[in-house]
C-alpha positions as CSV (number, residue, x, y, z in Angstrom):
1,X,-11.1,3.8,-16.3
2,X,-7.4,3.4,-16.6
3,X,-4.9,6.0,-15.1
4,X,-1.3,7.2,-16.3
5,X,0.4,8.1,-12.9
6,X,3.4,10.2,-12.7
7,X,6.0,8.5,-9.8
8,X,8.5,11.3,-8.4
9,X,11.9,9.9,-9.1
10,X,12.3,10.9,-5.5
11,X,9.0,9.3,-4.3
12,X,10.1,6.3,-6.4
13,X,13.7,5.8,-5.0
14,X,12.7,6.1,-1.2
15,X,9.6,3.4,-1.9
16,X,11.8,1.0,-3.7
17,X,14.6,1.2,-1.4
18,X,12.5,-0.7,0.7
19,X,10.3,-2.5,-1.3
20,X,7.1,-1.6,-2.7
21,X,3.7,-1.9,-1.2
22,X,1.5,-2.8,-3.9
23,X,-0.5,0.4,-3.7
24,X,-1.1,4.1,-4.3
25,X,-1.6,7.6,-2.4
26,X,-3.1,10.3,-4.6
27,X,-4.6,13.5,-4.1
28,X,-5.9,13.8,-7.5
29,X,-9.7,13.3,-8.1
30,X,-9.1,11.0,-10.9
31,X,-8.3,8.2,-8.6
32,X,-11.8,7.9,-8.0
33,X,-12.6,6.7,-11.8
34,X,-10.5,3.3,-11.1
35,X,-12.4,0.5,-11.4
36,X,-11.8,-3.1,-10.1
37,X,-9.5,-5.1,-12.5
38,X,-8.5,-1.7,-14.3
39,X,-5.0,-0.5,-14.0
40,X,-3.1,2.4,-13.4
41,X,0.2,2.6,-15.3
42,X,3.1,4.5,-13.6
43,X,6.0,6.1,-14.8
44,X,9.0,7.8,-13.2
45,X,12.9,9.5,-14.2
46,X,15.4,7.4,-14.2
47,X,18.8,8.6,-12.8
48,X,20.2,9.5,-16.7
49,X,17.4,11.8,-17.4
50,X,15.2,8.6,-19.1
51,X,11.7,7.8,-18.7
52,X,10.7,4.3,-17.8
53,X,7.6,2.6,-17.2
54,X,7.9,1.7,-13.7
55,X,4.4,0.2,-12.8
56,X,1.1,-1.7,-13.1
57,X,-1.2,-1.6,-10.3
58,X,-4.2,-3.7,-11.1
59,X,-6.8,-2.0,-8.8
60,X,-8.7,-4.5,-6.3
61,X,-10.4,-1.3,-4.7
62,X,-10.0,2.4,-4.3
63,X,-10.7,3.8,-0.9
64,X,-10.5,7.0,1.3
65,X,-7.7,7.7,3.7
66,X,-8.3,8.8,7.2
67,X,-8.3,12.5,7.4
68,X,-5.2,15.1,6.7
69,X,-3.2,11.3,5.8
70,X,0.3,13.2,4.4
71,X,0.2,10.9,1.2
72,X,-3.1,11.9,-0.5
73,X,-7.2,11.6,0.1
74,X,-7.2,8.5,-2.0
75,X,-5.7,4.9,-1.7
76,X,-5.4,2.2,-5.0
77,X,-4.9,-0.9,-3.6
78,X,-3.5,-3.3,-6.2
79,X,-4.2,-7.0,-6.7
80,X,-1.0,-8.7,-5.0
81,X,-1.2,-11.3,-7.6
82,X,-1.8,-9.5,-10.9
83,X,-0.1,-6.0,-9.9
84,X,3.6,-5.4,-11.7
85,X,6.5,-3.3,-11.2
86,X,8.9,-3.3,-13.7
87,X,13.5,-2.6,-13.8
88,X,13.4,0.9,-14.9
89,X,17.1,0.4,-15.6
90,X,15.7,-2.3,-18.4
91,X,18.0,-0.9,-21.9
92,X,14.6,-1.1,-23.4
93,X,12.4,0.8,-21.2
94,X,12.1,4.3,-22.4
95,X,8.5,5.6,-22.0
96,X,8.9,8.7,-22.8
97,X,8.4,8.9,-27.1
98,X,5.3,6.1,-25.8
99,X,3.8,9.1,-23.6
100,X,4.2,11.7,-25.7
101,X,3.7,10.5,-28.7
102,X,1.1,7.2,-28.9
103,X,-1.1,8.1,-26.1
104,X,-3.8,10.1,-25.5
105,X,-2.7,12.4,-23.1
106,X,-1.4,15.6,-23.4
107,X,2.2,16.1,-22.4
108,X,4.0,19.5,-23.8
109,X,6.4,20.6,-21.6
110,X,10.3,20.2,-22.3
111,X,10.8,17.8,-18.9
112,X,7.8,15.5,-19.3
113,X,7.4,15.3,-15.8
114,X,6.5,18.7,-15.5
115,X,3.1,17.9,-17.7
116,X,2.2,15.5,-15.0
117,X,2.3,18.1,-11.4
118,X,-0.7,18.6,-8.6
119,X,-3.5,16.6,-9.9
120,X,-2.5,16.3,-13.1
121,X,0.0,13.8,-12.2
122,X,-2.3,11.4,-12.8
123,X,-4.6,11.1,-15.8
124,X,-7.3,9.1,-17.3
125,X,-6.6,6.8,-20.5
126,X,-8.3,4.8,-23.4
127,X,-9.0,1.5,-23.8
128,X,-6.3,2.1,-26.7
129,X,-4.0,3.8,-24.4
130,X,-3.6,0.7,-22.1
131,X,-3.5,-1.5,-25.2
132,X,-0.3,0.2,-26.0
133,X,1.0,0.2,-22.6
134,X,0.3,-3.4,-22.5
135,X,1.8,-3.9,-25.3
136,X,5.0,-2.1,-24.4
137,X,4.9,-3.6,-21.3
138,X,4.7,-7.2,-22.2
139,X,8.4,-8.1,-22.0
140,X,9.9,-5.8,-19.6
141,X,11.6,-7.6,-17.0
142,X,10.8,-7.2,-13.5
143,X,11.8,-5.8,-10.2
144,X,13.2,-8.0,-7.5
145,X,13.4,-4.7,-5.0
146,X,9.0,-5.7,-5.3
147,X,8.5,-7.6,-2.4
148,X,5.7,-8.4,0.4
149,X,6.3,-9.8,3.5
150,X,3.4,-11.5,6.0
151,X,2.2,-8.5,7.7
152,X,1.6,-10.4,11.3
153,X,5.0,-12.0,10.9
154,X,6.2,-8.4,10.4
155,X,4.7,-6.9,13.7
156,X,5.4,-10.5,15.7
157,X,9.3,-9.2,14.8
158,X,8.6,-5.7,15.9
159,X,7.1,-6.8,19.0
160,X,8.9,-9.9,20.1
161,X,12.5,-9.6,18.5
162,X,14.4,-12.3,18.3
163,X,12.0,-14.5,19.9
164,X,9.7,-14.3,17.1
165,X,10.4,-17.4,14.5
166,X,9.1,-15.9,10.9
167,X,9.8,-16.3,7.4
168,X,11.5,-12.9,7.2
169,X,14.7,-15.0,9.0
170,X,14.1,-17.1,6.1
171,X,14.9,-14.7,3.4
172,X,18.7,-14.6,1.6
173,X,20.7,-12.2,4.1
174,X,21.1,-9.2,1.6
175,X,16.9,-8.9,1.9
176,X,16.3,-10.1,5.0
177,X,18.8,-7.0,6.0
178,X,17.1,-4.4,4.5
179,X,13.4,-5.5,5.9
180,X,15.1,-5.1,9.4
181,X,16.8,-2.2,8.8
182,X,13.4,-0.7,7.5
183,X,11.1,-2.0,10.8
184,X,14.1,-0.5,13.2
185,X,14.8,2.5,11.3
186,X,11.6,3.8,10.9
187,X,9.3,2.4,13.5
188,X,9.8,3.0,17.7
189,X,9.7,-0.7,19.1
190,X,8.7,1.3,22.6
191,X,6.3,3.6,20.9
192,X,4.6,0.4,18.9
193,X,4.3,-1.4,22.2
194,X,2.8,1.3,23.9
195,X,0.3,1.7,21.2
196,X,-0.9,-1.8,21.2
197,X,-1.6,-1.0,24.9
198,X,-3.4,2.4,24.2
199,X,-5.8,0.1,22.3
200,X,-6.4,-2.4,24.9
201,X,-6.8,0.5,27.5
202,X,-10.1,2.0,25.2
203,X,-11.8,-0.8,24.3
204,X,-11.1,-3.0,27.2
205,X,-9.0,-5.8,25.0
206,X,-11.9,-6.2,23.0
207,X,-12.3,-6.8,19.7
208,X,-13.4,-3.5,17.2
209,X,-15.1,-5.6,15.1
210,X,-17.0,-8.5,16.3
211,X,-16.5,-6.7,20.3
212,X,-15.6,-10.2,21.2
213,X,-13.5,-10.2,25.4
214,X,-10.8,-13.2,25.3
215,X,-10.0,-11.8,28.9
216,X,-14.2,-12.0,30.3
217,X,-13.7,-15.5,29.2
218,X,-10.7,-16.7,29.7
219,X,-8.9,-14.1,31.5
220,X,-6.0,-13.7,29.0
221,X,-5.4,-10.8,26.7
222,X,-5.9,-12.2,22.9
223,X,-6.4,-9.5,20.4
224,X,-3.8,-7.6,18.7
225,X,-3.1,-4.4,17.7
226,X,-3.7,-4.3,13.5
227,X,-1.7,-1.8,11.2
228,X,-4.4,-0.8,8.5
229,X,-1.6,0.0,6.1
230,X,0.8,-2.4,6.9
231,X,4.1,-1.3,8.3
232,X,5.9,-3.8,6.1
233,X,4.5,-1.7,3.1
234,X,5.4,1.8,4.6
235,X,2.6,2.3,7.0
236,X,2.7,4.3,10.0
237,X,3.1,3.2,13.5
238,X,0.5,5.6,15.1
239,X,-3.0,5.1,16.4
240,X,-5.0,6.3,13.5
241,X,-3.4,3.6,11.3
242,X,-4.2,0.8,14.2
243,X,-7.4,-1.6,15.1
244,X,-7.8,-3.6,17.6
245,X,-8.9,-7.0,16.4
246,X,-9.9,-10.5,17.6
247,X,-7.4,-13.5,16.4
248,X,-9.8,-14.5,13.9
249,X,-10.4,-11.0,12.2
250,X,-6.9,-10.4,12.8
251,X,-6.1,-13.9,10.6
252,X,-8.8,-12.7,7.9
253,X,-7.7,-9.3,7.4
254,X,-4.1,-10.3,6.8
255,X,-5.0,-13.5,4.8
256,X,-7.9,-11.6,2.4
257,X,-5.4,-8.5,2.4
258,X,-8.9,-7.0,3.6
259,X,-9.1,-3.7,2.7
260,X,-10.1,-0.4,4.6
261,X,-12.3,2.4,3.9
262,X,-11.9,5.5,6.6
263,X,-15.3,6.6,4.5
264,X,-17.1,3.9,6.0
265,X,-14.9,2.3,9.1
266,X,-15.1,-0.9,6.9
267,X,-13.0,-3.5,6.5
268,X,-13.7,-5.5,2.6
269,X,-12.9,-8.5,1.6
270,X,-12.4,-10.0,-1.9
271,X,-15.4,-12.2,-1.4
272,X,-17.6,-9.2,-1.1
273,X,-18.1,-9.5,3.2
274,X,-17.9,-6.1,4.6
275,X,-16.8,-6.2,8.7
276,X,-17.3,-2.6,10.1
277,X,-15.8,-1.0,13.0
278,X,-18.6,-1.3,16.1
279,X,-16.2,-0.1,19.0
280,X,-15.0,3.1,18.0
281,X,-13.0,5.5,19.8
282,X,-10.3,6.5,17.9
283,X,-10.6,6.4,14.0
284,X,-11.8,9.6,12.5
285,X,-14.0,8.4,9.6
286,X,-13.5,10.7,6.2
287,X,-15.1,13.1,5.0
């Protein structure tokens, strides 16, 4: 089923500021009904009172968070390649008559946004619904503030500063600015090391998933601390959001953009392999 999901101007300002991560948090139950290859549209307040279409997250798979997570139950994960977010500051991108008036949905109250609060923000569509929004869609221009970095070149910043050669030196200065002012601002480069070796300390450097022990054989420390939202797409630095993973899984995870499910402690990839967690001593699975 698709979705129409209301984006806090608020909400949407913070996440753009830094770029956006290509997927959703959501208490509502009617995340659940998102299928693979359906899409949830999103729409959010301008900064002159407009609405604009401001989204389309093609879902690859919807998940659950780990328990009590701040942002919602439920994850969307869009498909990096297909997934769209569009310049709500577009002349042409007014939503708003669209919402109310050619789509299924039920919006009544005088601010539009106030039809679309607690689990109503987000709401189930028609096939015709998303053929209009498709429709309206098809020539909005796009956001540049949509951006994803390489997650492991992200954290090989965070951990090794300056000695760390990646891509993100590579970007124009204006961007590659506001990714470092987003990894420093908001994550504890003590705290982050420390974590990585809270992970090593319970599971004895070994690996979570395959339980594989670089140091029994070879007496060096290989596997690294995994964020399981990435912190390049806002994901916290704490251990409930970390794996410890073998160079391999660690590789495959990042490559597949492998997604997690806290319902299961499984790690999915778009080729239909489930890895599970076998070492566990930290991740609370959800409910």
């Amino acid at each position: 089923m698709h979705l129409l999901y209301h984006w806090r101007s608020d909400n949407y300002r913070r996440d753009r500021r830094f770029g956006f991560g290509f997927h959703l948090n959501q208490n509502s139950p009617a995340m659940k009904e998102a299928g693979p290859g359906e899409s949830v549209w999103a729409f959010t307040r301008r900064r002159d009172g407009l609405y604009a279409l401001a989204a389309e997250l093609v879902v690859r798979a919807v998940t659950l968070n780990s328990p009590n997570y701040r942002y919602g139950r439920f994850r969307v994960w869009g498909d990096l390649g297909r997934s769209r977010y569009f310049d709500v500051d577009a002349p042409r991108n007014n939503a708003e008559p669209l919402i109310r008036r050619a789509l299924s949905v039920r919006a009544e109250a005088d601010v539009l946004g106030r039809s679309f609060q607690g689990h109503a923000a987000v709401r189930p569509l028609t096939a015709e619904d998303h053929r209009v929004l498709s429709a309206f869609a098809r020539d909005l221009p796009h956001t540049r503030a949509a951006g994803i970095f390489a997650e492991d070149e992200f954290e090989a910043r965070l951990l090794f500063g300056e000695r760390a050669r990646t891509r993100l030196i590579e970007e124009s200065g204006e961007r590659r600015d506001v990714r470092m002012q987003y990894l420093y601002e908001t994550v504890d480069v003590t705290r982050a090391r420390r974590n990585v070796e809270t992970l090593h300390e319970l599971y004895d450097g070994r690996c979570q998933i395959c339980e594989f022990d670089p140091y029994a054989r070879y007496a060096v420390r290989l596997c690294n601390g995994h964020h399981i939202e990435w912190l390049s797409r806002g994901g916290d630095d704490v251990l409930d959001n970390m794996a410890l993973l073998c160079p391999n899984h660690h590789a495959a995870v990042h490559k597949d953009d492998a997604v997690f499910d806290y319902a299961t402690l499984t790690f999915a990839f778009s080729n239909g392999r489930r890895e599970g967690i076998r070492l566990n001593r930290h991740l609370e699975r959800a409910a």
